[in-house]
C-alpha positions as CSV (number, residue, x, y, z in Angstrom):
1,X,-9.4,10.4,8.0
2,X,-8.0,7.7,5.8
3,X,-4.2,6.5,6.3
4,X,-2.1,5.4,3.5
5,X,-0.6,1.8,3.9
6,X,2.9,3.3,3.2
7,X,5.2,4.4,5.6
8,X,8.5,4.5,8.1
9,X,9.3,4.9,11.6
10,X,12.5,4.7,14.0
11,X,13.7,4.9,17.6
12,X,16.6,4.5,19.1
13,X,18.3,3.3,22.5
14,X,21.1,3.6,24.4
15,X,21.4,0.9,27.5
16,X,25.3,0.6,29.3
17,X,26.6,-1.9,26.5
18,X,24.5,-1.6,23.9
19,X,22.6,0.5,21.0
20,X,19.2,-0.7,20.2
21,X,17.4,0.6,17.2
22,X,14.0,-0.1,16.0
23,X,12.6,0.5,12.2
24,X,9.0,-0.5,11.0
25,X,8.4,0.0,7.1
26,X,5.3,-0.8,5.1
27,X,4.1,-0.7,1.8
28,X,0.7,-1.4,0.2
29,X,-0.6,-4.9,0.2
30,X,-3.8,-6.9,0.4
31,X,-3.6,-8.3,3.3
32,X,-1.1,-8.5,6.5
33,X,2.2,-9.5,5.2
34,X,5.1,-9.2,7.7
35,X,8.3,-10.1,7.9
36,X,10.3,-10.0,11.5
37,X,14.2,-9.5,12.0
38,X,15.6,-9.4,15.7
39,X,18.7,-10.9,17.4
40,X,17.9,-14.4,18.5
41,X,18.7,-13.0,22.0
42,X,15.4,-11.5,21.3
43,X,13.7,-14.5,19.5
44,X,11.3,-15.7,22.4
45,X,9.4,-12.2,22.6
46,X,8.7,-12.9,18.5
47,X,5.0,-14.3,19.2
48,X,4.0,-10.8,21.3
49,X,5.5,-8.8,19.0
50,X,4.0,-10.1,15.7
51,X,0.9,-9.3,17.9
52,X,1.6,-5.8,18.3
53,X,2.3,-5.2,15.5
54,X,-0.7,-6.2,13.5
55,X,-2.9,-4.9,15.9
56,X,-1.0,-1.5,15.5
57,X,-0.6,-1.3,11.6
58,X,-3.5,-3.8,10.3
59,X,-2.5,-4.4,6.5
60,X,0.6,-3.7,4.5
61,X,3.7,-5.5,3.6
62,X,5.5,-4.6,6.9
63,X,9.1,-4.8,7.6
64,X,10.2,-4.9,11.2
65,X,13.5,-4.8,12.7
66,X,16.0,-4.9,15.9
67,X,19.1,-3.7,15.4
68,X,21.7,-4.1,18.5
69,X,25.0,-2.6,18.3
70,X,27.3,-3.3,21.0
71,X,28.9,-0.4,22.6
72,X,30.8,-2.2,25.4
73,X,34.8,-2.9,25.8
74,X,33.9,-6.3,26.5
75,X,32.9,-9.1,24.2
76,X,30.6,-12.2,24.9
77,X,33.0,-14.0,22.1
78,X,35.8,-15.4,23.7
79,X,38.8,-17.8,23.1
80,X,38.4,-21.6,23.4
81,X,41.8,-21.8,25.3
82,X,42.2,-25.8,25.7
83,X,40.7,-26.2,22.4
84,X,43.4,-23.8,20.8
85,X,46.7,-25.5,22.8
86,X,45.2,-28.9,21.5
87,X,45.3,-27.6,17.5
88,X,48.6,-26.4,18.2
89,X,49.7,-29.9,19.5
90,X,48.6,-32.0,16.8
91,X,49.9,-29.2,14.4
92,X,53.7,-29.3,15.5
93,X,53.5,-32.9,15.2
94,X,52.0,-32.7,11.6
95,X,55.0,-29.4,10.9
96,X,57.7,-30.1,13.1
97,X,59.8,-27.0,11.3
98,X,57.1,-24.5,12.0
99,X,57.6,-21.8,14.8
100,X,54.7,-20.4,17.1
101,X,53.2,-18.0,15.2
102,X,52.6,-19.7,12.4
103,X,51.2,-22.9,14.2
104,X,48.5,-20.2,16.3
105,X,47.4,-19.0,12.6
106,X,46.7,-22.0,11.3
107,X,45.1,-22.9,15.1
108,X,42.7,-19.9,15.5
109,X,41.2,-20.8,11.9
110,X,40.2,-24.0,13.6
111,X,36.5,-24.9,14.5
112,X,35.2,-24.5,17.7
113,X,38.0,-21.9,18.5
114,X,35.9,-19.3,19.6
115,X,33.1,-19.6,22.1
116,X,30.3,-17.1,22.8
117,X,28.4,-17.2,26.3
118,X,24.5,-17.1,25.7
119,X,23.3,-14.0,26.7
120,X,19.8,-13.9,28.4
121,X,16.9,-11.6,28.4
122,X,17.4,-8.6,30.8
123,X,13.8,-7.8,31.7
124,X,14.7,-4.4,32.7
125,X,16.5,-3.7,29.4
126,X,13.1,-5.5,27.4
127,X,11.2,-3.0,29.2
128,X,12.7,0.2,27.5
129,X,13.0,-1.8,24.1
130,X,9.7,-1.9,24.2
131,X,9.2,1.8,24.8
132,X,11.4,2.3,21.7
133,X,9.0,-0.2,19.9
134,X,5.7,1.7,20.9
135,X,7.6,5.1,20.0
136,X,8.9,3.2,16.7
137,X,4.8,2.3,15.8
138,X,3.6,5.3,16.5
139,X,5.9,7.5,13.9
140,X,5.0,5.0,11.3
141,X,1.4,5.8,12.1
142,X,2.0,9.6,12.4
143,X,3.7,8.7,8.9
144,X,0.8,6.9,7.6
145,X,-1.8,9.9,8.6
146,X,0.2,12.4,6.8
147,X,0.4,10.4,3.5
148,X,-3.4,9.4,4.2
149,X,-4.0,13.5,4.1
150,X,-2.2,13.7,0.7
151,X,-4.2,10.8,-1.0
152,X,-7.3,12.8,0.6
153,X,-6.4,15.9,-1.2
154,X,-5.7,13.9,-4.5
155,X,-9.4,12.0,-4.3
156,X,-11.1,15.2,-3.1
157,X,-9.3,16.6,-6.7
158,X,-10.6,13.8,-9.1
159,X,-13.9,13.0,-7.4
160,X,-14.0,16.6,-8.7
161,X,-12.8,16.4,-11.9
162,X,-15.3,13.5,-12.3
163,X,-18.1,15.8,-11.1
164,X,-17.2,18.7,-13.4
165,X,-16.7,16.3,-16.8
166,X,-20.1,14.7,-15.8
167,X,-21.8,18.1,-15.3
168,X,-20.7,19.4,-19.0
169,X,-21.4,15.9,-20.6
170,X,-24.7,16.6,-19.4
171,X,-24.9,20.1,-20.8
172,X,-24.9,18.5,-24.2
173,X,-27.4,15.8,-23.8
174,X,-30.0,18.8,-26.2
175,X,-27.1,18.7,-29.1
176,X,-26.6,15.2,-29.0
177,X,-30.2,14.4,-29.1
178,X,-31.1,16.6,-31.7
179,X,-27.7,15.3,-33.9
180,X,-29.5,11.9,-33.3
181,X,-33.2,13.4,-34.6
182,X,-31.6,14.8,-37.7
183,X,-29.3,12.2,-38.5
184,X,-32.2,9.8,-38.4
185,X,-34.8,12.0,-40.4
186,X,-31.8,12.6,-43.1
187,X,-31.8,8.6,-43.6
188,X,-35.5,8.7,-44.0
189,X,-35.4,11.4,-46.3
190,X,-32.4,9.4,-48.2
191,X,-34.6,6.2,-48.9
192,X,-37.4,8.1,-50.0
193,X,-40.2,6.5,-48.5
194,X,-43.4,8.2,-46.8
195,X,-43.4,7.4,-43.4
196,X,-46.4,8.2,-40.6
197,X,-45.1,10.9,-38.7
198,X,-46.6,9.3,-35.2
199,X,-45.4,5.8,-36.0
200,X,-42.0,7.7,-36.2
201,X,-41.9,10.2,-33.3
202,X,-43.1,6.8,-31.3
203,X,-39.9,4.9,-32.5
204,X,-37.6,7.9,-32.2
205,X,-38.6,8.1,-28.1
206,X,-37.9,4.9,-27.6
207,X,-34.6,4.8,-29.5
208,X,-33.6,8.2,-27.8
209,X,-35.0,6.3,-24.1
210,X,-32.3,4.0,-24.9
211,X,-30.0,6.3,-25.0
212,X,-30.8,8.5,-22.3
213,X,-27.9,8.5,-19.5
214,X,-29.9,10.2,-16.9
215,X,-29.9,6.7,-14.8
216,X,-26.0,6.6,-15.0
217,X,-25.9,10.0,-14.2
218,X,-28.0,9.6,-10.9
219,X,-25.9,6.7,-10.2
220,X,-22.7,8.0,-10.4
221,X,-23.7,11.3,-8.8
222,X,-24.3,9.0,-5.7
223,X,-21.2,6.7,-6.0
224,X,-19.0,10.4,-6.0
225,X,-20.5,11.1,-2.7
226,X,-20.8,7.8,-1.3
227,X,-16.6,7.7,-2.1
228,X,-16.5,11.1,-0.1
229,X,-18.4,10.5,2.4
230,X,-16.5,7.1,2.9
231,X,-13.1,9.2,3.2
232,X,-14.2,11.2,6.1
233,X,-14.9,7.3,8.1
234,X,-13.0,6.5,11.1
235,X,-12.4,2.6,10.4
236,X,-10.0,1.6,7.9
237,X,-11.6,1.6,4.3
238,X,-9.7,1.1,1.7
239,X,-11.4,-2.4,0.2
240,X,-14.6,0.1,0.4
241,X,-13.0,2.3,-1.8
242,X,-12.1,0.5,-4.4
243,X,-15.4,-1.7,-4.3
244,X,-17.1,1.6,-5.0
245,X,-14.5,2.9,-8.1
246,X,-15.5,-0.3,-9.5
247,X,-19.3,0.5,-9.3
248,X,-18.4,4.1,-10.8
249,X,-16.1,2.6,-13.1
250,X,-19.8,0.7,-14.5
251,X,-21.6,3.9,-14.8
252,X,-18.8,5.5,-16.9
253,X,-18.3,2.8,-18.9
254,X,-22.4,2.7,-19.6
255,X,-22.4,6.4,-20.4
256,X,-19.7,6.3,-22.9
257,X,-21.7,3.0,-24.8
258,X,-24.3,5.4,-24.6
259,X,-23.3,9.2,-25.7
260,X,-22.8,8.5,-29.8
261,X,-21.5,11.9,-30.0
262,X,-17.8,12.7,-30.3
263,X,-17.4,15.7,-27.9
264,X,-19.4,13.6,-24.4
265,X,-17.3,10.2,-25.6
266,X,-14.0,12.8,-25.0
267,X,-15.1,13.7,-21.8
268,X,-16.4,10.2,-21.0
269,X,-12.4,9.1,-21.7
270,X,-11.5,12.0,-19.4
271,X,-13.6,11.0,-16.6
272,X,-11.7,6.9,-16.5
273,X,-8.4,9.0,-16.8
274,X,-9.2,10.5,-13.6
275,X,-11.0,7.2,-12.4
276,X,-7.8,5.2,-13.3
277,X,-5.9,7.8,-11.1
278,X,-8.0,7.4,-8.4
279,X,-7.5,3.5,-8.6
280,X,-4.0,3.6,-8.7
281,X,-3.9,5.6,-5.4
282,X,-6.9,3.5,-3.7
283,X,-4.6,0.6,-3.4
284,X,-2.1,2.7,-1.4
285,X,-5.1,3.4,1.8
286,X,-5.4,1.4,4.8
Protein backbone atom coordinates (compact mmCIF):
# COMPACT_ATOMS: atom_id res chain seq x y z
CA UNK A 1 0.00 0.00 0.00
CA UNK A 2 1.57 3.25 -1.11
CA UNK A 3 1.35 6.44 1.31
CA UNK A 4 1.09 9.90 0.10
CA UNK A 5 3.86 12.32 1.31
CA UNK A 6 1.09 14.80 2.46
CA UNK A 7 -0.40 15.02 5.57
CA UNK A 8 -1.32 16.24 9.41
CA UNK A 9 -1.36 15.08 12.82
CA UNK A 10 -2.09 16.50 16.44
CA UNK A 11 -2.07 15.65 20.21
CA UNK A 12 -2.55 17.37 22.93
CA UNK A 13 -1.60 17.53 26.79
CA UNK A 14 -2.63 18.71 29.85
CA UNK A 15 0.29 18.54 32.83
CA UNK A 16 -0.62 20.79 36.33
CA UNK A 17 0.74 24.21 34.75
CA UNK A 18 0.79 23.69 31.37
CA UNK A 19 -0.86 22.78 27.83
CA UNK A 20 1.34 20.94 25.47
CA UNK A 21 0.38 20.45 21.95
CA UNK A 22 2.12 18.64 19.23
CA UNK A 23 1.47 19.17 15.24
CA UNK A 24 3.49 17.36 12.40
CA UNK A 25 2.63 18.57 8.71
CA UNK A 26 4.20 17.43 5.50
CA UNK A 27 4.07 18.01 2.03
CA UNK A 28 5.74 16.39 -1.03
CA UNK A 29 9.45 16.81 -1.49
CA UNK A 30 12.45 15.09 -2.85
CA UNK A 31 14.18 14.34 -0.14
CA UNK A 32 13.91 14.92 3.87
CA UNK A 33 13.37 18.48 4.46
CA UNK A 34 12.39 19.38 8.02
CA UNK A 35 12.00 22.21 9.88
CA UNK A 36 11.79 22.02 14.01
CA UNK A 37 9.98 24.58 16.38
CA UNK A 38 9.98 23.86 20.23
CA UNK A 39 10.42 26.03 23.34
CA UNK A 40 14.07 26.29 24.10
CA UNK A 41 13.11 24.73 27.51
CA UNK A 42 12.83 21.85 25.12
CA UNK A 43 15.90 22.61 22.87
CA UNK A 44 18.36 19.85 24.24
CA UNK A 45 15.93 16.88 23.28
CA UNK A 46 16.15 18.52 19.40
CA UNK A 47 18.97 15.93 18.22
CA UNK A 48 16.49 12.72 19.33
CA UNK A 49 13.69 14.17 18.00
CA UNK A 50 14.88 15.06 14.48
CA UNK A 51 15.71 11.25 14.79
CA UNK A 52 12.32 10.23 15.22
CA UNK A 53 11.03 11.86 13.14
CA UNK A 54 12.80 10.88 9.95
CA UNK A 55 12.85 7.53 10.85
CA UNK A 56 8.88 7.80 11.33
CA UNK A 57 7.99 9.90 8.12
CA UNK A 58 11.15 9.26 5.74
CA UNK A 59 10.67 12.10 2.95
CA UNK A 60 8.53 15.17 2.72
CA UNK A 61 8.91 18.76 3.61
CA UNK A 62 7.96 18.27 7.31
CA UNK A 63 6.86 20.75 9.75
CA UNK A 64 7.09 19.93 13.42
CA UNK A 65 6.02 21.77 16.38
CA UNK A 66 5.68 22.20 20.38
CA UNK A 67 3.39 24.41 21.47
CA UNK A 68 3.26 25.04 25.45
CA UNK A 69 0.59 27.18 26.89
CA UNK A 70 0.84 27.93 30.39
CA UNK A 71 -2.15 27.26 32.47
CA UNK A 72 -0.80 28.08 35.89
CA UNK A 73 -1.60 31.30 38.28
CA UNK A 74 1.99 31.73 38.60
CA UNK A 75 4.54 33.17 36.26
CA UNK A 76 8.32 32.22 35.89
CA UNK A 77 8.67 36.23 34.75
CA UNK A 78 9.13 38.21 37.62
CA UNK A 79 10.06 41.81 38.73
CA UNK A 80 13.74 42.89 39.04
CA UNK A 81 12.97 44.70 42.41
CA UNK A 82 16.51 46.37 43.13
CA UNK A 83 16.93 46.96 39.55
CA UNK A 84 13.47 48.95 39.38
CA UNK A 85 14.10 51.17 42.84
CA UNK A 86 17.51 52.04 41.22
CA UNK A 87 15.70 53.50 37.76
CA UNK A 88 13.47 55.24 39.97
CA UNK A 89 16.41 56.86 41.82
CA UNK A 90 18.35 58.23 39.03
CA UNK A 91 14.91 59.20 37.40
CA UNK A 92 13.74 61.62 40.32
CA UNK A 93 17.07 63.15 40.14
CA UNK A 94 16.82 63.61 36.25
CA UNK A 95 12.63 64.96 36.99
CA UNK A 96 12.63 66.24 40.27
CA UNK A 97 8.64 67.49 39.66
CA UNK A 98 7.51 64.05 38.76
CA UNK A 99 5.36 62.03 41.28
CA UNK A 100 5.57 58.05 41.74
CA UNK A 101 3.57 56.86 39.21
CA UNK A 102 4.90 58.43 36.54
CA UNK A 103 8.63 57.73 37.60
CA UNK A 104 7.49 53.59 37.87
CA UNK A 105 6.26 54.03 34.10
CA UNK A 106 9.07 55.28 32.81
CA UNK A 107 11.07 52.58 35.27
CA UNK A 108 9.26 49.32 34.26
CA UNK A 109 10.14 50.22 30.49
CA UNK A 110 13.69 49.96 31.57
CA UNK A 111 15.98 46.98 30.52
CA UNK A 112 16.63 44.26 32.66
CA UNK A 113 13.32 45.04 34.58
CA UNK A 114 12.01 41.79 34.35
CA UNK A 115 13.69 38.56 35.09
CA UNK A 116 12.61 35.03 34.22
CA UNK A 117 13.94 31.88 36.29
CA UNK A 118 15.26 29.17 33.75
CA UNK A 119 13.05 26.45 33.85
CA UNK A 120 14.50 22.87 33.64
CA UNK A 121 13.55 19.67 32.03
CA UNK A 122 11.00 17.72 34.15
CA UNK A 123 11.77 14.14 33.07
CA UNK A 124 8.50 12.97 34.24
CA UNK A 125 6.64 15.67 32.17
CA UNK A 126 9.19 14.75 28.90
CA UNK A 127 7.98 11.34 29.36
CA UNK A 128 4.17 12.03 28.51
CA UNK A 129 5.34 14.66 25.79
CA UNK A 130 6.70 12.09 24.23
CA UNK A 131 3.54 9.97 24.30
CA UNK A 132 1.74 12.99 22.70
CA UNK A 133 4.74 12.95 20.10
CA UNK A 134 4.39 9.14 19.14
CA UNK A 135 0.43 9.71 19.14
CA UNK A 136 1.09 12.98 17.07
CA UNK A 137 3.31 10.66 14.30
CA UNK A 138 1.10 8.16 14.11
CA UNK A 139 -2.14 10.24 12.93
CA UNK A 140 0.03 11.83 10.35
CA UNK A 141 0.84 8.33 9.22
CA UNK A 142 -2.81 7.11 9.54
CA UNK A 143 -3.21 10.51 7.47
CA UNK A 144 -0.65 9.55 4.98
CA UNK A 145 -2.35 5.89 4.37
CA UNK A 146 -5.62 7.29 3.72
CA UNK A 147 -4.39 9.81 0.98
CA UNK A 148 -1.99 6.90 -0.25
CA UNK A 149 -5.51 4.86 -0.84
CA UNK A 150 -6.89 7.74 -2.87
CA UNK A 151 -3.74 8.25 -5.14
CA UNK A 152 -4.13 4.23 -5.50
CA UNK A 153 -7.66 4.51 -6.73
CA UNK A 154 -6.56 7.44 -9.12
CA UNK A 155 -3.42 5.30 -10.68
CA UNK A 156 -5.57 2.11 -10.72
CA UNK A 157 -8.07 4.65 -12.98
CA UNK A 158 -5.40 5.96 -15.57
CA UNK A 159 -3.21 2.87 -15.68
CA UNK A 160 -6.59 1.93 -17.11
CA UNK A 161 -7.44 4.47 -19.19
CA UNK A 162 -3.88 3.86 -20.66
CA UNK A 163 -4.70 0.21 -21.21
CA UNK A 164 -8.11 0.85 -22.79
CA UNK A 165 -6.66 3.79 -25.40
CA UNK A 166 -3.77 1.33 -26.11
CA UNK A 167 -6.15 -1.62 -26.80
CA UNK A 168 -8.31 0.52 -29.44
CA UNK A 169 -5.10 2.14 -31.03
CA UNK A 170 -4.32 -1.31 -31.69
CA UNK A 171 -7.71 -2.20 -33.16
CA UNK A 172 -6.79 0.07 -36.06
CA UNK A 173 -3.32 -0.96 -36.73
CA UNK A 174 -5.45 -3.02 -40.28
CA UNK A 175 -6.95 0.68 -41.37
CA UNK A 176 -3.89 2.36 -40.82
CA UNK A 177 -1.81 -0.04 -42.73
CA UNK A 178 -3.91 -0.38 -45.45
CA UNK A 179 -4.32 3.84 -45.63
CA UNK A 180 -0.50 3.56 -45.82
CA UNK A 181 -0.65 0.68 -48.90
CA UNK A 182 -3.10 2.80 -50.81
CA UNK A 183 -1.75 6.10 -50.25
CA UNK A 184 1.63 4.72 -51.46
CA UNK A 185 0.21 2.78 -54.64
CA UNK A 186 -1.87 6.12 -55.44
CA UNK A 187 1.73 8.03 -55.66
CA UNK A 188 2.95 5.25 -57.94
CA UNK A 189 0.08 5.42 -60.00
CA UNK A 190 0.45 9.38 -60.04
CA UNK A 191 4.06 9.33 -61.54
CA UNK A 192 3.20 6.92 -64.00
CA UNK A 193 6.02 4.68 -64.01
CA UNK A 194 5.98 0.64 -64.25
CA UNK A 195 7.17 -0.65 -61.28
CA UNK A 196 8.05 -4.69 -60.43
CA UNK A 197 5.38 -5.61 -58.29
CA UNK A 198 8.02 -7.81 -55.87
CA UNK A 199 10.60 -5.03 -55.84
CA UNK A 200 7.56 -3.08 -54.42
CA UNK A 201 5.69 -5.43 -51.95
CA UNK A 202 9.56 -5.94 -50.70
CA UNK A 203 9.90 -2.12 -50.03
CA UNK A 204 6.41 -1.65 -48.68
CA UNK A 205 7.23 -4.50 -45.75
CA UNK A 206 10.02 -2.91 -44.79
CA UNK A 207 8.55 0.64 -44.76
CA UNK A 208 5.34 -0.79 -42.98
CA UNK A 209 8.21 -2.89 -40.37
CA UNK A 210 9.16 0.53 -39.56
CA UNK A 211 6.16 1.45 -38.57
CA UNK A 212 4.89 -1.41 -36.80
CA UNK A 213 4.23 -0.49 -32.91
CA UNK A 214 3.87 -3.98 -31.76
CA UNK A 215 7.40 -3.54 -29.73
CA UNK A 216 5.97 -0.33 -28.03
CA UNK A 217 3.00 -2.06 -27.40
CA UNK A 218 4.64 -5.11 -25.64
CA UNK A 219 6.66 -2.66 -23.80
CA UNK A 220 4.20 -0.58 -22.50
CA UNK A 221 1.84 -3.42 -21.68
CA UNK A 222 4.69 -4.43 -19.27
CA UNK A 223 5.58 -0.97 -17.87
CA UNK A 224 1.39 -0.73 -16.94
CA UNK A 225 1.82 -3.81 -14.84
CA UNK A 226 5.15 -3.36 -13.59
CA UNK A 227 3.53 0.37 -12.20
CA UNK A 228 0.68 -1.93 -10.66
CA UNK A 229 2.38 -4.36 -9.32
CA UNK A 230 4.86 -1.77 -7.81
CA UNK A 231 1.76 -0.07 -5.99
CA UNK A 232 0.80 -3.17 -4.10
CA UNK A 233 4.87 -3.05 -2.49
CA UNK A 234 5.46 -2.69 1.10
CA UNK A 235 8.62 -0.34 0.95
CA UNK A 236 8.29 3.18 0.03
CA UNK A 237 8.23 3.61 -3.84
CA UNK A 238 7.54 6.61 -5.10
CA UNK A 239 11.14 7.39 -7.07
CA UNK A 240 10.13 3.81 -8.58
CA UNK A 241 7.13 5.21 -9.83
CA UNK A 242 8.08 7.85 -11.54
CA UNK A 243 11.29 6.14 -12.94
CA UNK A 244 8.81 3.83 -14.63
CA UNK A 245 6.15 6.75 -16.05
CA UNK A 246 9.23 7.93 -17.59
CA UNK A 247 9.98 4.62 -19.35
CA UNK A 248 6.13 4.61 -20.42
CA UNK A 249 6.18 8.06 -21.21
CA UNK A 250 9.10 6.65 -24.16
CA UNK A 251 6.80 4.10 -25.45
CA UNK A 252 3.92 6.63 -25.97
CA UNK A 253 5.93 8.99 -27.27
CA UNK A 254 7.42 6.23 -29.96
CA UNK A 255 3.96 5.15 -30.81
CA UNK A 256 2.63 8.45 -31.59
CA UNK A 257 6.03 9.14 -34.07
CA UNK A 258 4.91 6.05 -35.41
CA UNK A 259 0.87 5.80 -36.06
CA UNK A 260 0.63 8.49 -39.28
CA UNK A 261 -2.98 8.17 -38.94
CA UNK A 262 -5.11 10.89 -37.42
CA UNK A 263 -7.59 8.82 -35.32
CA UNK A 264 -4.37 6.50 -33.16
CA UNK A 265 -2.30 9.98 -32.97
CA UNK A 266 -5.81 11.25 -30.95
CA UNK A 267 -5.67 8.50 -28.72
CA UNK A 268 -1.92 8.53 -28.53
CA UNK A 269 -2.43 12.43 -27.12
CA UNK A 270 -5.12 10.84 -24.75
CA UNK A 271 -2.94 8.32 -23.35
CA UNK A 272 0.06 11.41 -22.13
CA UNK A 273 -3.08 13.19 -20.81
CA UNK A 274 -3.66 10.47 -18.61
CA UNK A 275 0.27 9.83 -18.26
CA UNK A 276 0.66 13.59 -17.25
CA UNK A 277 -2.08 12.95 -14.55
CA UNK A 278 -0.42 10.17 -13.32
CA UNK A 279 2.93 12.21 -12.98
CA UNK A 280 1.47 14.96 -11.36
CA UNK A 281 0.13 12.66 -8.54
CA UNK A 282 3.47 10.40 -8.44
CA UNK A 283 5.31 13.22 -6.93
CA UNK A 284 2.76 13.26 -4.02
CA UNK A 285 3.80 9.19 -2.83
CA UNK A 286 6.23 8.35 -0.24
Amino acid sequence: MIQSMTGFGKASLQLPTKKITVEVKSLNSKGLDLNVRMPSLYREMELGLRTQISTKLERGKIDFAIYVESTAEQTSTKVNVPVVKNYIAQLREVYQNADETELMKMAVRMPDTLKTEREEIDENDWEQIQVIIDEALQNILSFRKDEGESLEKEFNLRIGNIRQYMNDALALDPERVQAIKDRLQTAISELQVNVDENRFEQELIYYLEKLDITEEKVRLTNHLDYFIETLGGNEANGRKLGFITQEMGREINTMGSKSNHAQMQKLVVMMKDELEKIKEQVLNVL
